[in-house]
C-alpha positions in Angstrom: 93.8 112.4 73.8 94.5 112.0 77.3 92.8 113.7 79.8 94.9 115.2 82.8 95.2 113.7 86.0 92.9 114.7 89.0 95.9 114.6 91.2 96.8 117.7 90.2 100.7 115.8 88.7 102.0 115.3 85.0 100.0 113.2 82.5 100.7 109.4 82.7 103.3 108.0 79.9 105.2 105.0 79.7 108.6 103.8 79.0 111.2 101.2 79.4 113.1 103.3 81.1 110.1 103.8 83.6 110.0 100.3 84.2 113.8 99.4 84.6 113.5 102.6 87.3 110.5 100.8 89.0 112.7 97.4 89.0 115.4 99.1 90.6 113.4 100.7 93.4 112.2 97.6 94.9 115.6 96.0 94.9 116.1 96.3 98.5 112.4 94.7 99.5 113.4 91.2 96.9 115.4 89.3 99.5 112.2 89.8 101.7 110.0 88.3 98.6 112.5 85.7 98.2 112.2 84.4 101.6 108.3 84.9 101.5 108.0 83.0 98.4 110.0 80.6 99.8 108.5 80.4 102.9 104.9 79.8 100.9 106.7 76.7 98.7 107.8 75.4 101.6 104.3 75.2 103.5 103.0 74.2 99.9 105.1 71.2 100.1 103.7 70.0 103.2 100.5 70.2 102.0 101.2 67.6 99.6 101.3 69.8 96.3 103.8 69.3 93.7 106.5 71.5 92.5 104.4 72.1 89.2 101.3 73.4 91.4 103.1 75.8 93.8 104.8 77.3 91.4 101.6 77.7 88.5 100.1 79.2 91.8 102.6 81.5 92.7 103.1 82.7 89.0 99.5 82.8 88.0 97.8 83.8 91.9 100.6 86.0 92.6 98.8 86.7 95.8 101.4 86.3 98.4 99.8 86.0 101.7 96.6 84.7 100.8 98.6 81.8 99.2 99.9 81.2 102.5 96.1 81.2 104.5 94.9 78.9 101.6 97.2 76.6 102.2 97.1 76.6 106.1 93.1 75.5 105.3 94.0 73.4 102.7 93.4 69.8 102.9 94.0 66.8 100.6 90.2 65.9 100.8 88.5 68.8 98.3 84.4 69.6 99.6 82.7 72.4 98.5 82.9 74.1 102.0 86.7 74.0 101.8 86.8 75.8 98.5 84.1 78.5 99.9 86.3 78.9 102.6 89.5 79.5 101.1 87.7 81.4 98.3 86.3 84.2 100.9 89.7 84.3 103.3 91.9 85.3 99.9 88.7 87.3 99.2 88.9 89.2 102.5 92.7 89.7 103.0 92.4 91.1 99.4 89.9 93.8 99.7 92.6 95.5 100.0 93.4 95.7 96.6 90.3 97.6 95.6 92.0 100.7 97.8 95.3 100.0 96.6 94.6 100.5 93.1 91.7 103.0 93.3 94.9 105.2 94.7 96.4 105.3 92.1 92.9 106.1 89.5 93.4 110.3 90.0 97.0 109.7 88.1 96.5 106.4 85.6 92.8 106.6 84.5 93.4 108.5 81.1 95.9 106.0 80.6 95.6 102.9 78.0 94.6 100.1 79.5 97.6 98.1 78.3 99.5 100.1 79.8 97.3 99.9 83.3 95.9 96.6 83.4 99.0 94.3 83.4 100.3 96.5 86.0 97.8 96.4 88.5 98.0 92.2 87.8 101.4 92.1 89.4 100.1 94.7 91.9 101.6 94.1 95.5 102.3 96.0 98.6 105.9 96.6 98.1 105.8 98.5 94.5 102.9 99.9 95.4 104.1 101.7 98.3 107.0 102.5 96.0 104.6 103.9 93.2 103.1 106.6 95.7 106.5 108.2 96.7 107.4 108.1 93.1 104.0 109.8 92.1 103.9 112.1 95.1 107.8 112.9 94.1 106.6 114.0 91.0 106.9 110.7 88.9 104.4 110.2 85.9 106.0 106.7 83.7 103.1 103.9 84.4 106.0 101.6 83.4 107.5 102.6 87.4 104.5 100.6 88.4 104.8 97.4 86.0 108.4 97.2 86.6 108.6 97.0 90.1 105.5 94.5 90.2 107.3 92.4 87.4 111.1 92.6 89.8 108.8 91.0 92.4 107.1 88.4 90.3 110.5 87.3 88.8 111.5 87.0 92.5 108.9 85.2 94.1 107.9 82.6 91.7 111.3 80.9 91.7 111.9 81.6 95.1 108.6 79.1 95.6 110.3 76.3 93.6 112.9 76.6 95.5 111.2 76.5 99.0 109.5 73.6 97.6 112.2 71.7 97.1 114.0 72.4 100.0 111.5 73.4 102.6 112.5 72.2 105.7 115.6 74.5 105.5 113.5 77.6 104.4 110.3 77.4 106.2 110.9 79.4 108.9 113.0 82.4 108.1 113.1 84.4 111.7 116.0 83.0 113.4 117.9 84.9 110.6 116.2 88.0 110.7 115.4 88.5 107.1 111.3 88.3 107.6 112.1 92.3 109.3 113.5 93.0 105.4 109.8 94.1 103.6 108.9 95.8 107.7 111.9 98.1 107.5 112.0 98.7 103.5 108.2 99.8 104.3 109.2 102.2 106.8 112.1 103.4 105.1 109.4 104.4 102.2 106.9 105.9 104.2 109.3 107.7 106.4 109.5 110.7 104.0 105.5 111.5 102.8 105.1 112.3 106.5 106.0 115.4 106.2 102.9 117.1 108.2 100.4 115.8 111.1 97.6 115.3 108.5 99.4 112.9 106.2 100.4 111.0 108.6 97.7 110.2 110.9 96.1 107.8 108.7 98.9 106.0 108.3 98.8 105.8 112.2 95.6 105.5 112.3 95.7 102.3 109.8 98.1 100.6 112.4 96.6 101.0 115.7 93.4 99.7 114.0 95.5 96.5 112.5 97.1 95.9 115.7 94.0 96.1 118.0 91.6 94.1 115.6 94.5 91.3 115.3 94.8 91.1 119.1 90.9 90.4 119.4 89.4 88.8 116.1 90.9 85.8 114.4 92.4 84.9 111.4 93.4 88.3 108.5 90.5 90.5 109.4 93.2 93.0 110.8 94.4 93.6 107.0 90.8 94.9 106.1 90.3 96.4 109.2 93.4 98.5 109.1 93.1 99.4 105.0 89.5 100.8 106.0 90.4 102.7 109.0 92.7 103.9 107.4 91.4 105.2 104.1 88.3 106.6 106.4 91.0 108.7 107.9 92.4 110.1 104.9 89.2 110.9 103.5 88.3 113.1 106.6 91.6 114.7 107.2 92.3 115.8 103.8 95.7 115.7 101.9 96.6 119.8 102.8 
């Protein structure tokens, strides 16, 4: 029997129909992913990997930016130094996973772990950001949360293959604007859970922290820096 969730919302079930709804909602972000994952095969190919290893590491990683550091480090010559280092940059720009998905414990911890687990593998920003105005809108299907991670994985990975094979043309995406699409989808999320002072000040708080840390420190410690600022700021303010 499940328990009920701490966040005070409907017990946790799952459904097709929950996941073709979580599909659906991320819609608008894919053409972002598309040129992400394109942008990533792209950079892949000039690092001298095949088609077969970009797109194995997009489908089975899944981890889109960190896939882009490692291979702005990576080098055909393999040491153990260069695997430590590309092992603790993916490790530091996802940290913050751990917060991501501990958001979400209060609502799917009584749930069964097949119905958890393959979700939170296909985890990213975009459905996740998606999953909290679901759940704060009163949403309780897990299968939201799979679906949209699973639209984005069916996205990316053959987006990659096709960056890889014709990167020069994708690599950059800016002069056509479309890098703004996952930006503005994110805003157009958020835009409605700030509906008092308190909620959103963390949010604020999050992106002052990321902007300032990025301007000073190198390399993705402004991800970290930003998640931890601004789950500090949550905890102290409250959610009332």
């Amino acid at each position: 029997m499940q328990s009920e969730p701490s966040d005070g919302g409907p017990a946790p079930t799952w459904s097709l129909e929950g996941v073709r709804q979580g599909a659906m909602a991320i819609v608008p972000a894919l053409p972002g992913v598309a040129l992400f994952g394109a942008a990533f095969g792209a950079l892949s190919a000039e690092r001298g990997l095949s088609l077969l290893d970009a797109v194995l590491m997009s489908g089975i990683v899944f981890a889109g930016v960190s896939q882009i550091a490692s291979m702005e480090l990576w080098s055909p010559q393999i040491t153990p130094a260069l695997v430590l280092t590309i092992a603790f940059t993916s490790f530091v720009i996802n940290l913050r996973m751990l917060l991501m998905s501990a958001s979400m414990r209060p609502w799917l911890a009584g749930a069964p772990p097949l119905q958890v687990f393959p979700a939170l593998y296909i985890l990213t920003d975009s459905n996740w950001m998606s999953t909290l105005r679901y759940r704060r809108e009163g949403g309780a299907d897990a299968g939201f949360v799979f679906g949209g991670g699973f639209a984005i994985w069916l996205t990316f990975v053959p987006s990659t293959a096709v960056g890889q094979v014709f990167g020069k043309l994708l690599s950059d995406p800016r002069p056509y604007g479309v890098d703004m699409i996952l930006p503005l989808y994110f805003v157009a999320l958020l835009a409605p859970m700030f509906e008092s002072t308190r909620r959103s000040a963390p949010w604020a708080i999050a992106g002052l922290v990321a902007i300032a840390v990025q301007l000073v420190v190198p390399g993705f410690w402004y991800i970290i820096a930003g998640t931890i600022a601004g789950a500090i700021a949550g905890g102290l303010l409250g959610d009332e």
